[in-house]
N, CA, C and O of each residue as an XYZ file, in Angstrom:
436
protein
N      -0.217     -1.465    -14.237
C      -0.339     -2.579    -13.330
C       0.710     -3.650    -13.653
O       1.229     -4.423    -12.849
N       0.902     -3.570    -14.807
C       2.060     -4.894    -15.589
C       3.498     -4.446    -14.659
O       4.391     -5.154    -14.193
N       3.286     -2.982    -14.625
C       5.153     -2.938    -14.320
C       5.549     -2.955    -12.880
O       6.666     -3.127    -12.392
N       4.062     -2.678    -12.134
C       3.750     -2.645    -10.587
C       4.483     -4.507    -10.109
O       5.190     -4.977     -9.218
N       3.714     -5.044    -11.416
C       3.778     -6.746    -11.317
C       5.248     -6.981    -11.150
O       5.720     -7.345    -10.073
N       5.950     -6.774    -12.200
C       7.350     -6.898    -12.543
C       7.982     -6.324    -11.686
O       8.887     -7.053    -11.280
N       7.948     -5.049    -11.042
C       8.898     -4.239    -10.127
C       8.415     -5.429     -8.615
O       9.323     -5.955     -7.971
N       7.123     -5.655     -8.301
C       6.801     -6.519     -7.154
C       7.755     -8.382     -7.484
O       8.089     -9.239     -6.666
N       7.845     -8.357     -8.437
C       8.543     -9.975     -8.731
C      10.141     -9.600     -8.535
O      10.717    -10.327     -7.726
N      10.832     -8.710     -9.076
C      12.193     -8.021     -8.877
C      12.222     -7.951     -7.026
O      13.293     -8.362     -6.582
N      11.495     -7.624     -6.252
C      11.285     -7.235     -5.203
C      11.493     -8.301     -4.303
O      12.055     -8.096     -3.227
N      11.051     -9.545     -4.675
C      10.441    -10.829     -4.576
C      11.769    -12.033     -3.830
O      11.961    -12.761     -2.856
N      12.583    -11.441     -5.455
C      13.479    -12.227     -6.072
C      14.736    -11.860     -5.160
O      15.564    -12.571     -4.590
N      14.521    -10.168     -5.255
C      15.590     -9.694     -4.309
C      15.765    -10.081     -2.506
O      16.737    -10.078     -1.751
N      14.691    -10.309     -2.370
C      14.076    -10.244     -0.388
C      15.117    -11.759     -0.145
O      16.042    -11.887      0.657
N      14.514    -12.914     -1.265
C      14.900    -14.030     -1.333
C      16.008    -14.301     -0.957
O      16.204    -15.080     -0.024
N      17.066    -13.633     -1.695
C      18.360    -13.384     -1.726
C      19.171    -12.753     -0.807
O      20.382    -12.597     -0.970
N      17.924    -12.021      1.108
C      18.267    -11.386      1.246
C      19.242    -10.300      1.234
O      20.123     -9.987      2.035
N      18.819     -9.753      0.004
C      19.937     -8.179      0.207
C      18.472     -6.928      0.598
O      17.261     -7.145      0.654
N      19.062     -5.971      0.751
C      18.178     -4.803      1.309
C      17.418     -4.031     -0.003
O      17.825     -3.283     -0.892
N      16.053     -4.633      0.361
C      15.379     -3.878     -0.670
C      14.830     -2.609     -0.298
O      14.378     -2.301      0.804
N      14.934     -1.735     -1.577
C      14.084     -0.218     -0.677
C      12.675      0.183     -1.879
O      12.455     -0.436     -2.920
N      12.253      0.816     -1.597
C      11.405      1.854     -2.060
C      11.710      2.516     -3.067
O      12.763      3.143     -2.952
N      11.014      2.641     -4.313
C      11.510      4.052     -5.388
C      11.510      5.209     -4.510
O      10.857      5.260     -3.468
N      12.272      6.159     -4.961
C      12.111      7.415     -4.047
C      10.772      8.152     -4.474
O      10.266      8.968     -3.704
N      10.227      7.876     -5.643
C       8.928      8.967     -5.421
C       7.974      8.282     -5.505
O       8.007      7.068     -5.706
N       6.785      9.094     -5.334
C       5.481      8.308     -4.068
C       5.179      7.711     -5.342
O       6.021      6.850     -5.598
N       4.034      7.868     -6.521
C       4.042      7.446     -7.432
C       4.048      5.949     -8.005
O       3.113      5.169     -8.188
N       5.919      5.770     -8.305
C       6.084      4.349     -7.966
C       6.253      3.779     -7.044
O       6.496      2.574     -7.100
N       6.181      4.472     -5.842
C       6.733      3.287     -5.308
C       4.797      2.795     -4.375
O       4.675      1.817     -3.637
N       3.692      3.708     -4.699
C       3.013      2.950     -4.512
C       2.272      1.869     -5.309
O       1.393      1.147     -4.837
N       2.716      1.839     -6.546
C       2.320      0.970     -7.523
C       2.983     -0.374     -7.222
O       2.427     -1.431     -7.519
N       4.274     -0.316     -6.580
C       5.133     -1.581     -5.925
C       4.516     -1.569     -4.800
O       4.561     -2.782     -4.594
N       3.769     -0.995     -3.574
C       3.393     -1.709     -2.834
C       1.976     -2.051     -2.760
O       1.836     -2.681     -1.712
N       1.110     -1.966     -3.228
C      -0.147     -1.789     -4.009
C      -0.446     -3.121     -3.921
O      -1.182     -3.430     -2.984
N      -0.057     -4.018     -4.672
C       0.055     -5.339     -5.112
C      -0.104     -6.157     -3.672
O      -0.888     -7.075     -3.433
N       0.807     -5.589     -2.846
C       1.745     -6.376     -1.715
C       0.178     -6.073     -0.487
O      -0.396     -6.918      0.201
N      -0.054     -4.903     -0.584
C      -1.101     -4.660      0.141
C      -2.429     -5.523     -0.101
O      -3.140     -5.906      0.828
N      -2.667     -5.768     -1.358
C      -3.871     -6.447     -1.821
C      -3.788     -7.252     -1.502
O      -4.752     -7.845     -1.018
N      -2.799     -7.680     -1.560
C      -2.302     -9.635     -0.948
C      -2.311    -10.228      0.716
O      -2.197    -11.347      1.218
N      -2.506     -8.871      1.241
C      -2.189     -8.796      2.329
C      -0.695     -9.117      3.371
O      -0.792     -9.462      4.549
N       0.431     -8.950      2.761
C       1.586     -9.312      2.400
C       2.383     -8.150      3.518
O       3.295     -7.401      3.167
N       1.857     -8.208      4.776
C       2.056     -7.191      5.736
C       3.399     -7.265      6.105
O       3.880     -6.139      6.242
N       4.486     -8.528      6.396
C       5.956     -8.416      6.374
C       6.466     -7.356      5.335
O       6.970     -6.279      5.655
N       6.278     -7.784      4.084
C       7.158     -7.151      3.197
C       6.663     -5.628      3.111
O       7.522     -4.750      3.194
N       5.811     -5.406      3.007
C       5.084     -3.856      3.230
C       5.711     -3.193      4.802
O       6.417     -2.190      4.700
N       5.512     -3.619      5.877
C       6.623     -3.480      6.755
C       8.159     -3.135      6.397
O       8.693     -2.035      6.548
N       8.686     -4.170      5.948
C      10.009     -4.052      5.579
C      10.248     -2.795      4.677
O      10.992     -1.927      5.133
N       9.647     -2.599      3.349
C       9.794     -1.695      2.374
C       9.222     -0.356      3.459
O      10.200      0.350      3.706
N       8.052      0.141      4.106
C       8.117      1.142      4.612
C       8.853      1.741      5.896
O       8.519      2.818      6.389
N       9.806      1.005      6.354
C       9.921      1.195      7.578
C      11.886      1.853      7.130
O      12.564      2.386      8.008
N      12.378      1.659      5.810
C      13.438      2.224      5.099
C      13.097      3.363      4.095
O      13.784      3.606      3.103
N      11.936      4.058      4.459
C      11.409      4.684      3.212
C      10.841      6.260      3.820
O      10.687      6.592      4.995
N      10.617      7.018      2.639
C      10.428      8.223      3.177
C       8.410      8.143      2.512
O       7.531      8.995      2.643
N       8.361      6.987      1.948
C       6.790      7.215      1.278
C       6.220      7.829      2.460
O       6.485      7.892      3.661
N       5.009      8.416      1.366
C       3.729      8.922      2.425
C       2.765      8.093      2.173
O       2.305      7.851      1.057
N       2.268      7.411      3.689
C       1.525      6.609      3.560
C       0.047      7.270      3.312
O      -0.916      6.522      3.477
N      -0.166      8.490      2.965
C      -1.474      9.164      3.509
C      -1.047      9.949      1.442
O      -1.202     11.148      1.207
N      -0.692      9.224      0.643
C      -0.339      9.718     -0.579
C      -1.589      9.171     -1.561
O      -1.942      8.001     -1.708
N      -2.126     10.324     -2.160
C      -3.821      9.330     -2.806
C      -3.389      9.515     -4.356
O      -2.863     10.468     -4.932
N      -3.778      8.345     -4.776
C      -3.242      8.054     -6.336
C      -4.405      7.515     -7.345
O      -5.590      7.298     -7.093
N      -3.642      7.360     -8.642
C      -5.373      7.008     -9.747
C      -6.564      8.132     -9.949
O      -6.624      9.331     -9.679
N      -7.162      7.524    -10.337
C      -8.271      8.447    -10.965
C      -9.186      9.161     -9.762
O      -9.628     10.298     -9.600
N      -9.236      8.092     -9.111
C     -10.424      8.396     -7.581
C      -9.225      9.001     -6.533
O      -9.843      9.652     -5.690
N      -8.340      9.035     -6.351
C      -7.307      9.730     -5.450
C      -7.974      8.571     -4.157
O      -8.874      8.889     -3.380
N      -7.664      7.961     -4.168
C      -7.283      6.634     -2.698
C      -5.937      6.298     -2.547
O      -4.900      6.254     -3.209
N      -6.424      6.041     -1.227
C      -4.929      5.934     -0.320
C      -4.540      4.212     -0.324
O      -5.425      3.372     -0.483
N      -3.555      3.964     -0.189
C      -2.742      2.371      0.305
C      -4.036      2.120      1.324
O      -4.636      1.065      1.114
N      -4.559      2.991      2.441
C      -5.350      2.529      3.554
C      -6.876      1.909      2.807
O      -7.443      0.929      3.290
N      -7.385      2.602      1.645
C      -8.371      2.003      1.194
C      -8.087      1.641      0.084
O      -8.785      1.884     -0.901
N      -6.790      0.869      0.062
C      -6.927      0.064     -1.116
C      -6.908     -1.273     -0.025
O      -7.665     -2.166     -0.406
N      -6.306     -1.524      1.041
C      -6.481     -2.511      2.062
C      -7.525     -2.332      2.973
O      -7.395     -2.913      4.050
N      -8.756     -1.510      2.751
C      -9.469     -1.749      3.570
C     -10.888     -2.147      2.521
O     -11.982     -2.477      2.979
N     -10.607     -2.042      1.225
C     -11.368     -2.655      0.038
C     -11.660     -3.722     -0.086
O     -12.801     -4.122     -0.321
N      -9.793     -4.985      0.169
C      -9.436     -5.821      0.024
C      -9.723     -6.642      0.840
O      -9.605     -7.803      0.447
N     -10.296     -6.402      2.538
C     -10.034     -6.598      3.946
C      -8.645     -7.401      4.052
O      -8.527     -8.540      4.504
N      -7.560     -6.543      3.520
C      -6.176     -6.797      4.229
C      -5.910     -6.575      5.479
O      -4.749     -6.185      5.607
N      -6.660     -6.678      6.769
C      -6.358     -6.472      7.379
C      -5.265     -6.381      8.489
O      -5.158     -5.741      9.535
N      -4.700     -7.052      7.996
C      -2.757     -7.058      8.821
C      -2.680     -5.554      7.916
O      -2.665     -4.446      8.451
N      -2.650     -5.725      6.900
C      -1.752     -4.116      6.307
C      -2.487     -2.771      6.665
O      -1.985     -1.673      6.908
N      -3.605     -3.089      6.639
C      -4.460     -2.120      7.560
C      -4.180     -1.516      8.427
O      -4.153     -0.285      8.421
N      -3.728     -2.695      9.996
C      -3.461     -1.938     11.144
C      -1.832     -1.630     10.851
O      -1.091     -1.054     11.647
N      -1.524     -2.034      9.809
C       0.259     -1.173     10.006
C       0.151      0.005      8.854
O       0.938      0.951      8.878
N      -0.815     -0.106      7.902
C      -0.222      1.435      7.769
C      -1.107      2.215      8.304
O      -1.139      3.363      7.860
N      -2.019      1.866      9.333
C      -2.729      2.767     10.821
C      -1.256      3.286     11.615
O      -0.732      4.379     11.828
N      -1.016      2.269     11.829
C       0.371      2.313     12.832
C       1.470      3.203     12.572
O       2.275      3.723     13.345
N       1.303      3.290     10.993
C       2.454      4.438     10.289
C       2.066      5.349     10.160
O       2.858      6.105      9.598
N       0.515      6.066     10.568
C       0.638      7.119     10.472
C      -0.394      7.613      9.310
O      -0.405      8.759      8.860
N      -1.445      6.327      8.811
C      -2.377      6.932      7.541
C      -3.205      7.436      7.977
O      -3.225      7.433      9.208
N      -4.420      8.193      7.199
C      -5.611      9.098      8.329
C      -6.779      8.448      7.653
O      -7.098      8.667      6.484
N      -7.441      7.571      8.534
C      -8.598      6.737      8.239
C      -9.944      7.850      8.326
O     -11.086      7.662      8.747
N      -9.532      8.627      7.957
C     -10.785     10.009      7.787
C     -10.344     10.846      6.193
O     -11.026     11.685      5.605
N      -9.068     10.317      5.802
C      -9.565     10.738      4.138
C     -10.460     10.161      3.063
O     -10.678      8.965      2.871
N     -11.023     11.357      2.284
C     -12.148     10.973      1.870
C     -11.634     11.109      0.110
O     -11.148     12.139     -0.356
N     -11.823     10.096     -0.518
C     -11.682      9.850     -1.776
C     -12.567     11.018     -3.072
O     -13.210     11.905     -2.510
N     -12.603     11.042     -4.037
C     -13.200     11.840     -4.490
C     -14.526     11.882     -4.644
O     -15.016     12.913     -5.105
N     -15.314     10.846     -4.315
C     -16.664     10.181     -4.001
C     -16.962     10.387     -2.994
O     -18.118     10.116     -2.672
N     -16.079     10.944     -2.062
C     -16.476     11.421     -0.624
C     -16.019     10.047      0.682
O     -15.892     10.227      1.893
N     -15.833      8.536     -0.202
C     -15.313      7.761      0.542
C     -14.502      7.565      1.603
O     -13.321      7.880      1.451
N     -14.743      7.255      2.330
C     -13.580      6.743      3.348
C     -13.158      5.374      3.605
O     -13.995      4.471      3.586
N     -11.514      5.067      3.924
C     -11.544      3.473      4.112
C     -13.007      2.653      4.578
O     -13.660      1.876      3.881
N     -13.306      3.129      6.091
C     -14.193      2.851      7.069
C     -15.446      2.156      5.508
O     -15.612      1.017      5.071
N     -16.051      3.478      5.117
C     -16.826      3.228      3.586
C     -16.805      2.091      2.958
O     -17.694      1.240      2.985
N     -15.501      2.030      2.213
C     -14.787      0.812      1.521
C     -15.292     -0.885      2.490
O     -15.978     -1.826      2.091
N     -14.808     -0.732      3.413
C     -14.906     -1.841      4.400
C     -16.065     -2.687      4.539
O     -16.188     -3.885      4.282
N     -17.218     -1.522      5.168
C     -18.125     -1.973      5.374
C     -19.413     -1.886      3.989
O     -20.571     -2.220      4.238
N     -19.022     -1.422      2.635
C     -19.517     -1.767      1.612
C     -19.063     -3.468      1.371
O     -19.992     -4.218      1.073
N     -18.155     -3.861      1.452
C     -17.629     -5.590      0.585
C     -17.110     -6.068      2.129
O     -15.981     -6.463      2.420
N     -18.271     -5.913      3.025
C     -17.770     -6.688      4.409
C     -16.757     -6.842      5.261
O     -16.873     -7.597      6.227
């Protein structure tokens, strides 16, 4: 989570400055960099970074295998929600608990 932090502040620093920020190429990190951005609900820059990127938004990570979609539908990020709907995530995967975003949502309102 520390380096998710640091790679998201590098990210930050860079946008600022506008030059063109991208994506790590593998899913991995580069959802640990947008992770953060999602929780925050930080739907420009999550935009920006996926819309130059080959990530899979439908990529399940961690111990429980969840997606970017229910880590923002945990959070009620809802701006990042309907865009990575919009990109293409499948609000019918089910976590290893059998969860689904939908699940997530309407457990923490």
């Amino acid at each position: 989570m520390e380096r998710a932090m640091e790679q998201l502040n590098r990210l930050t620093r860079s946008l600022r400055r506008a030059r063109t920020v991208e994506l790590p190429e593998d899913n991995e990190t580069a959802v640990y960099t947008l992770m953060p951005m999602v929780m925050a609900d930080q739907h420009r820059s999550v935009s920006e970074l996926l819309s130059n990127s080959k990530f899979d938004v439908n990529y399940a990570f961690g111990r429980v295998k969840r997606s970017l979609l229910h880590i923002a539908a945990n959070c009620g990020s809802v701006e990042c929600l309907v865009l990575l709907l919009k990109k293409g995530a499948n609000p019918n995967y089910q976590d290893i608990s059998g969860c689904t975003p939908l699940h997530l949502a309407a457990r923490n309102g």
